[in-house]
N, C-alpha and C positions, 0 to 999 in steps of 0.2 A: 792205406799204407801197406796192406799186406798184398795188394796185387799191382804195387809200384815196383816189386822186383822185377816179377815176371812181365810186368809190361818194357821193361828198360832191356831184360833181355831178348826180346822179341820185336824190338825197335830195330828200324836199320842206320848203320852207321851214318852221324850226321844230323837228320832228324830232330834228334834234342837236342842240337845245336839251331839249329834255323826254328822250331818252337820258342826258344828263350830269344831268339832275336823280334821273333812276331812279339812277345811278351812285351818285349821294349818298347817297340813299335807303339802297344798300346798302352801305355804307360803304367806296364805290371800293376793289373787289376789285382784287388784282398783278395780275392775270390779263386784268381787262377794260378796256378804254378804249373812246371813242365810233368813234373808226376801227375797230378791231374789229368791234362792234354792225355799225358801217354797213357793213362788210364782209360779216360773216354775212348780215345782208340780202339782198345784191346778190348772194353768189352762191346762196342759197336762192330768190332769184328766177329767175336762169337755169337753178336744175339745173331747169326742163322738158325741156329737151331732151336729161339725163341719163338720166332717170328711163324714157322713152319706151326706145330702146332695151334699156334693161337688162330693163326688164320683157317687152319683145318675145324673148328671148336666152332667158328664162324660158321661155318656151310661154304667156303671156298673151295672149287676144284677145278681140275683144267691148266689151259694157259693164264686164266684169272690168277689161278693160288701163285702158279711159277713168277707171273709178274709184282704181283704183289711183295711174295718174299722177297726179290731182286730188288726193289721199290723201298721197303722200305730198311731192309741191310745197308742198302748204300746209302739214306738216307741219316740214319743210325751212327755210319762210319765216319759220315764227312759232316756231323754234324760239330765238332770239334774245331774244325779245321773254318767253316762258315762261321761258328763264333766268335773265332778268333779274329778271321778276316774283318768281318762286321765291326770289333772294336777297335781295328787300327782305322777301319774308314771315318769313325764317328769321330777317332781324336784325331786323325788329319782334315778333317771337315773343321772342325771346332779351332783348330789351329790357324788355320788358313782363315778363317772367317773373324778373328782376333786379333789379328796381327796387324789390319791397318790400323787400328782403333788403338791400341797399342805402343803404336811408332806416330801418332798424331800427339798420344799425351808425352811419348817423351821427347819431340820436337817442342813442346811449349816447354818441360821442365828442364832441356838444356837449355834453349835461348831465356829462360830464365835465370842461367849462371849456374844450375846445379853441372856436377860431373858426372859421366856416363853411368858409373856403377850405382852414384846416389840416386838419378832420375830413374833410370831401373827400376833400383828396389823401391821406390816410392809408386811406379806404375802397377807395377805386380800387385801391391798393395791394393790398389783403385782398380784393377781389374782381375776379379780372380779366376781362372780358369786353367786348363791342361796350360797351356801359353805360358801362363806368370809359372807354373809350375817348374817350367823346364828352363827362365830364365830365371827362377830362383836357384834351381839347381847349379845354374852357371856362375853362378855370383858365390855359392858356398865355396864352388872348387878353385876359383880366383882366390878366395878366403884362406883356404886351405897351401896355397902355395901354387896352383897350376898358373899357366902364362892364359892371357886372355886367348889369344887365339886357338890353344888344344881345345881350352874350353866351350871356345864359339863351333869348335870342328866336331867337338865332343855329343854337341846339342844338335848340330845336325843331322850327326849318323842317328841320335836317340828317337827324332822326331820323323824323319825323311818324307819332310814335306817340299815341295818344290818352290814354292813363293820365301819360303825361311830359307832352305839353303842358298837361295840367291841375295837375302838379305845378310847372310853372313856372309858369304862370299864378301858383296859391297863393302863390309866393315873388314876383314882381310885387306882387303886391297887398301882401304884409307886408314889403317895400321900400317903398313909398310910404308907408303908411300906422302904420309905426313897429310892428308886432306880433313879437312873442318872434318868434324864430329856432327855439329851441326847442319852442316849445308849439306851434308850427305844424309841424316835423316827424313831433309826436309824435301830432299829430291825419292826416297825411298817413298814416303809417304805419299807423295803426290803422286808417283809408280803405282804402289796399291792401291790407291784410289780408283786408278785408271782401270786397273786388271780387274778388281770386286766390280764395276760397273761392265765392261765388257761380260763378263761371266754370265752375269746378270741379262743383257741383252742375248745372247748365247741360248739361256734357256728359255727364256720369252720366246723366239724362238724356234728351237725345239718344240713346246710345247702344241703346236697343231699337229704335229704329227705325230706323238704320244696320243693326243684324241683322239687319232684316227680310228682305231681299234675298237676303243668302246662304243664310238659313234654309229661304226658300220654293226659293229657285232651284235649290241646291245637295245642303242637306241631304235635304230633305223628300223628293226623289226618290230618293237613297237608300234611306231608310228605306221606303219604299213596294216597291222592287224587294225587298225582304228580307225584308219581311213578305208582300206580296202573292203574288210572285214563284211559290212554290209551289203555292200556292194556284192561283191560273191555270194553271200546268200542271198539276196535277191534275184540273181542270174540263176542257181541254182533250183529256186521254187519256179522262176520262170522256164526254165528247159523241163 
């Protein structure tokens, strides 16, 4: 608290505006607030002159000590800023990975006669996670007086995920334009079906050439000391 001044006045204009928007993003963890953030900041920018001694204390000298403090200052500074990142990734991963599963149970609990807000709140219920979080949210501020669509617009600036903002788009448009409720679920769902499976082939995939690296770097030299290995020392007693 006491170095929340000084770090807000040594913020640049802006800054704590686009941290509270990351904050969002990650569905304002207990843990973090923009003082914080601007905290971590301020003093990953001063440990320079932590870092110098410590590593001197060590037996560091040279271009070693110069890289090291550079190393691990910026490491120090942008570790704030990687935290952050890290939790919006985790809860648009988690969102995204939710959301068919989601829209398949409220495709069965509308064609079973419930209304959109009831089948809702009963999914959210059955499945709990960031997801049900952010459509309970939508369902409060319905509650509270807002039009469904701020609402749906509202949850997508909060999540800015790309498979949900096109899912609420789809529900915009069959708002305006009078389309089942249903049959536009059921066409959503089978959409997310489609895309979670593609993803999936996507990284299958990828995934030879992520091995590549360890294969050559790691493995291959292995295998070469144990097979060859012998071999050259026998050539070696032989010369």
């Amino acid at each position: 608290e006491g170095l929340s001044g000084a770090a807000n006045r040594f913020t640049p204009a802006g800054y704590g505006e686009q941290v509270a928007q990351k904050l969002v993003h990650a569905g304002n963890p207990p843990n973090l607030n923009v003082d914080k953030v601007l905290v971590m900041k301020l003093v990953g920018l001063v440990s320079v002159v932590f870092w110098l001694p410590i590593l001197l204390m060590l037996g560091f000298q040279g271009p070693i000590l110069l890289v090291g403090v550079v190393v691990l200052w910026g490491c120090a500074f942008m570790y704030p800023d990687v935290l952050l990142n890290r939790k919006i990734e985790d809860r648009q991963k988690e969102i995204s990975r939710k959301l068919p599963d989601i829209l398949d149970l409220l495709v069965i609990s509308v064609e079973a006669g419930l209304g959109f807000e009831q089948a809702l709140d009963r999914t959210c219920t059955a499945v709990p996670g960031a997801l049900s979080d952010e459509f309970r949210r939508m369902l409060h501020e319905i509650r509270i007086g807002s039009t469904r669509a701020d609402a749906l617009r509202a949850m997508a600036d909060r999540s800015d995920v790309p498979e949900l903002r096109g899912f609420i788009l789809a529900m915009l448009q069959a708002d305006t334009f009078g389309v089942s409720i249903s049959r536009l679920l059921r066409s959503q769902a089978d959409e997310m079906r489609i895309k979670r499976r593609l993803m999936a082939q996507e990284k299958a995939q990828k995934a030879p050439v992520k091995m590549l690296f360890p294969l050559v770097f790691c493995i291959f030299p292995s295998i070469f000391v144990v097979i060859l290995g012998p071999a050259m020392i026998n050539i070696s007693k032989a010369l």
